[in-house]
C-alpha angles and dihedrals in degrees: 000000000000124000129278110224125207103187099189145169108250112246088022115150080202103042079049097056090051106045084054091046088050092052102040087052105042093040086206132197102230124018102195118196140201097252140099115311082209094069097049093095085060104047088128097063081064089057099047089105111262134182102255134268113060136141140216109238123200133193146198128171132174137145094293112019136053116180130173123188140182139207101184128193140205132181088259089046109115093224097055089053096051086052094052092042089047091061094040090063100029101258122158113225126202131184112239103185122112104250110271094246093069121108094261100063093039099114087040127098092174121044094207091057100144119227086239094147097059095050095045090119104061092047093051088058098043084050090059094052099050101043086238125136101217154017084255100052084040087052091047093046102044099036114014104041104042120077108270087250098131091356088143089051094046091048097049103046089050091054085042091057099047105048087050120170087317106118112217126250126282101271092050090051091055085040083050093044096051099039087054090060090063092045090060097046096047083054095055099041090046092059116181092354122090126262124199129210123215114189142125116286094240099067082039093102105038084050102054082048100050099036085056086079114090115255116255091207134015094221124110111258114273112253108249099243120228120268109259113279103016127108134221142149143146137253134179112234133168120268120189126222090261102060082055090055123117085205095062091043099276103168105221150003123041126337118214101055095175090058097047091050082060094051093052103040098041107015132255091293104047092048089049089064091032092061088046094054103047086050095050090047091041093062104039086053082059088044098255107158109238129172137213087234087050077050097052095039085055101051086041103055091048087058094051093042087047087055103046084046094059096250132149099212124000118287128219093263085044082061103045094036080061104048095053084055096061108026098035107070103160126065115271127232093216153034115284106248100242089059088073152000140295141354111019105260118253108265095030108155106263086229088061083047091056098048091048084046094052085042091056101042136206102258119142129199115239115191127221108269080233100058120102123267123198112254085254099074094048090049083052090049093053108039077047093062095030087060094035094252101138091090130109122227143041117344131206119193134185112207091192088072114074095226086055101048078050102061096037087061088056088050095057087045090064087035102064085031076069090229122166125238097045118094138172131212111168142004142091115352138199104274091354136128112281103263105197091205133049120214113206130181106209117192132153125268128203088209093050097092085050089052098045087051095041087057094043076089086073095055148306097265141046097246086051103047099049087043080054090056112037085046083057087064101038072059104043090050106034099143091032105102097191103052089045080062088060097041082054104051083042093062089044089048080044095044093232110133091157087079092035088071091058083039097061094047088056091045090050092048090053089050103072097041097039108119098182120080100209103056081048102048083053094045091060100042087056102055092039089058084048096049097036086050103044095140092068100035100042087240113128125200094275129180095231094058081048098059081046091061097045096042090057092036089066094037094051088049091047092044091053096043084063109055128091144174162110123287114304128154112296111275097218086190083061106044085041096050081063086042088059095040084058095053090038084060099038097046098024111027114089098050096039083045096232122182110250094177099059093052085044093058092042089051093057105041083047088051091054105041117090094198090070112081119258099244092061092039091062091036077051090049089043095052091057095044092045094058093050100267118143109242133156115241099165088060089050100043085062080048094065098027091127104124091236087051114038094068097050087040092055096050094065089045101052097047103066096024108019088150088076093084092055099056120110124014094282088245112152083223091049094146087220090056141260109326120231092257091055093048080045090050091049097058109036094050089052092050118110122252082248092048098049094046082055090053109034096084090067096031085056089053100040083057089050092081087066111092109222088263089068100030075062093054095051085047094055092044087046084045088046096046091058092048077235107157094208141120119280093201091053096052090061093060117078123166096230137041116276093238097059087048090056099049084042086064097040091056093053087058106049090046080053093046083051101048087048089054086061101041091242090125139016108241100208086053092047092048 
């Protein structure tokens, strides 16, 4: 007896009714159905009894290549409900994918992935015919709408349709071919009793054309076996509906989950109201006015619009279409999200938030306490209870006491691992200042036990997994500097020095090819905190961090001997890459023996050259003073006193000898000469309204380097200056921001400049 064959749309309420009503009716002896062949010696875990939905997560994992995939289910899935009619009627299912980890899903992290791109065609003109926006609002209007009289033929002459003469792709040739195989043997073993085929719409008709030839053997296809040395496997973990959801990037199948749970558990009508209902409810709990009459328009205008769009009851786009006419009365600014696919567009009206929010749901999977975990998530469990971190709140942590430093290693485990629940506010940064205490904040997620399971396929224990996946970045940014630095200061947070070493190869082969300042700056700065804090971070004063530092000292001096021109936006990598070749001499040099007199040299010929941009002049000056050498600022600040330079100029400057502004006491007579904030004071005050205006943006971020305590300071000596009694702290609060002030100034003057054109004032009287 030849195949029956369900082509469906994954995630599908209808898909879903017919593939039941198939079943219940033919009583086959094989359902197969479109999943991983792995998983068929553990059919039973699906049918432990979980709280849908689930999914079901596959690995793989070499030298070269990672790769994660899911085929997620939900009670309206399809193939979930293949697999529960099956074992109503005795059925015995089988997966007849090929395992994620082969070559032909390799570029795939969700199994059910349509095709959708290679039939888009065929939609677009099905679109046009029936007046619809989208495949969604098609599928809904031509399959889920509709009775299910006919449903099979409707479905397969649209699959049909839409996967035309064009032959797929080369991986779902080698996914048909092999499914095909199963299909041929479930056939011949069967015998005279039926056998039904689950699988998307799309591989429908290959299949029916390649299952027609007559099977060479009745045995089930042999599992392709993984390559040597690699490492793969599959899990079941729990999925949410948002992570099914169109509207968060979900690949394939339907968006709005919520709403199709509704449709499958209570019927088109009853999930119409229903929708109605959770939106109207989901706004007035964030204080969003709405009536009984904006109810009853809503609910009204669905059913008109279902109506006039040949519905029987109101689909999902007739509600919402309705509630936008009665809740949304001002223009949007973009299309609504039904319209189309994909992530809600940024500016989208928060009403229109809401109503997407109350169509996905909040539902959250929940496996079976029998059903097998990877090693990964019992070795969690237990470092968390060994080092008291199953606990919820805030979290303090001194890294000076062993315990501590312990437990913080654990933390950023679980932290690059990217699981919830583990959060960091404060400690030691990359490049930063060393910080002798951590600060965590530790909740529950209900997303933590998918993610533990999800990076078992790192490793089975905690040390391994994070090693994994530090080492997969070490491989995904081998030639980026700056994210090797990370990478770096990840493995000593995680006290893994076994991966730093293959860290620091990677980082000296980028050295002498990096191009960028700023990765590099921060390269360096890294690996100098590293290798200046070594009794926090388990990193000793090793020669090989040293060679690091003195490698990307010289690169960074040659780099910025080399760039020129005019005035441009201060580049803070670069500025901050100087920055770092100034700590790496102070606190290194001496016992790398690093040469202070060449940077030196370099500092001053880079301060007085104006084709070097003015950022990197004052970083240049700022370099020298920093490291104790006389210099003059107040002579070269005059010297960039031009309103599109001083800021950016400035900026530079203060950020490697901002203290330079604070020296002497700010007085005009000053013997030594006029101080830098005199000279400051000078020229800002004599700038146009225009000039200033021109100026104030990198003003404003030059400034920025002063923490409020000294901002304080240059207030009181402005103050002082000016023989002016008043509060300092005052003078640092306005009520509005500067640059408005300033605009509001220059446009005084220029409605002043414009009166005095027509004779209508006297300027020097209305100054």
């Amino acid at each position: 007896m030849p195949a029956t064959f369900v082509g469906v749309r994954h995630h599908s309420p209808a898909c879903a009714r017919l593939v039941a009503a198939t079943i219940a009716a033919q009583r086959p002896a094989y359902v197969l159905v479109e999943g991983p062949a792995d998983f068929n010696g553990r059919v039973n875990e699906l049918l432990l009894g979980h709280e849908l939905p689930i999914a079901i997560f596959s690995y793989y994992r070499d030298g070269k290549r990672a790769n994660a995939a899911w085929s997620p289910l939900c009670a309206y899935s399809p193939e979930w409900v293949a697999l529960t009619a099956a074992q109503q009627v005795g059925a015995e299912v089988k997966f007849i994918d090929l395992p994620a980890w082969h070559s032909a899903l390799a570029d795939r992290s969700n199994r059910y992935a349509d095709a959708e791109q290679r039939y888009a065609d065929a939609i677009d003109r099905l679109c046009r015919t029936f007046a619809v926006d989208n495949v969604d609002t098609l599928w809904d209007h031509l399959f889920e709408v509709p009775d299910d009289d006919g449903l099979a033929e409707r479905l397969a002459a649209y699959f049909d349709l839409i996967r035309g003469e064009a032959d797929a792709d080369e991986n779902d040739r080698a996914r048909e071919a092999y499914m095909a195989e199963w299909v041929r043997a479930a056939v011949a073993q069967a015998g005279d009793r039926p056998v039904v085929v689950v699988t998307g719409g799309f591989h429908r008709p290959a299949l029916v054309r390649l299952a027609a030839d007559p099977a060479s053997t009745v045995d089930w296809p042999a599992l392709p076996a993984l390559p040597d040395g690699a490492l793969g496997g599959s899990y079941l973990v729990p999925y949410s509906f948002k992570r099914l959801d169109a509207f968060d990037g979900y690949q394939s199948g339907m968006p709005s989950p919520g709403y199709y749970q509704r449709v499958w558990q209570d019927g088109l009508e009853k999930a119409a109201s229903g929708l109605v209902e959770s939106v109207v409810a989901r706004l007035r709990n964030r204080k969003q006015v709405v009536s009984t009459a904006d109810l009853i328009a809503a609910r009204a205008t669905a059913g008109g619009l279902a109506r006039l769009r040949g519905h029987r009851h109101p689909a999902r786009t007739d509600v919402l279409d309705g509630l936008v006419a009665a809740l949304v009365s001002n223009a949007l600014d973009t299309p609504l999200p039904w319209t189309t696919r994909g992530h809600l567009a940024t500016g989208t009206e928060p009403v229109v938030v809401e109503m997407v929010a109350a169509l996905s749901g909040d539902q959250v999977g929940r496996l079976h306490p029998d059903s097998p975990l990877p090693p990964l998530v019992h070795d969690v469990t237990a470092e968390l209870e060994r080092h008291r971190l199953d606990v919820t709140g805030p979290l303090q942590l001194e890294l000076t006491a062993e315990p501590d430093l312990a437990r913080s290693q654990v933390l950023h485990r679980l932290r690059v691992l990217g699981i919830p629940g583990v959060r960091r506010d404060s400690g030691p940064d990359l490049g930063g200042a060393p910080l002798l205490d951590e600060r965590w904040q530790l909740s529950p997620d209900a997303d933590r036990l998918s993610a533990l399971i999800e990076a078992g396929a790192y490793g089975a224990t905690l040390v391994d997994a994070a090693l994994a996946a530090l080492d997969e970045r070490v491989t995904g940014n081998d030639g980026d500097i700056g994210a090797l630095a990370a990478v770096l200061f990840d493995a000593a947070l995680c006290g893994l020095p076994d991966l730093s070493e293959k860290v620091r190869d990677a980082i000296a082969r980028c050295v002498g090819r990096a191009s960028e300042l700023g990765p590099l700056g921060q390269a360096l700065a890294t690996v100098l905190g590293l290798w200046r804090h070594d009794r926090l971070l388990g990193s000793a004063h090793s020669p090989t961090l040293g060679a690091l530092i003195t490698s990307a000292t010289t690169r960074v001096l040659w780099l910025a001997e080399g760039i020129h021109g005019g005035p441009a936006p201060a580049n803070l990598g670069r500025v901050s890459a100087l920055a770092a070749v100034r700590d790496a001499l102070l606190h290194a040099g001496q016992e790398l023996g690093l040469d202070r007199e060449a940077p030196l040299a370099l500092a001053h010929r880079l301060a007085v050259d104006q084709t070097v941009p003015p950022d990197l002049r004052g970083a240049a000056l700022g370099f020298a003073l920093s490291l104790g050498v006389a210099g003059e600022p107040s002579a070269a600040a005059r010297g960039a006193a031009r309103p599109e330079v001083l800021g950016d100029w400035l900026t530079g400057l203060f950020a490697l000898a901002r203290e330079t502004l604070l020296a002497g006491d700010g007085e005009a007579g000053d013997p030594a000469g006029p101080t830098l904030l005199a000279v400051l004071d000078e020229t800002i005050s004599t700038m146009t309204e225009h000039d200033f205006l021109v100026a104030l943006p990198a003003l404003r971020q030059a400034f920025g380097f002063f923490p409020p305590r000294e901002r304080e300071t240059i207030a009181r000596r402005l103050l002082d200056r000016r023989g002016v009694r008043a509060s300092a702290r005052d003078l640092l609060r306005v009520s509005v921001a500067p640059e408005l002030l300033a605009q509001a100034a220059e446009l005084e003057a220029r409605v002043d400049e414009l009166l005095a054109g027509e004779g209508l004032i006297d300027v020097e009287k209305s100054a």
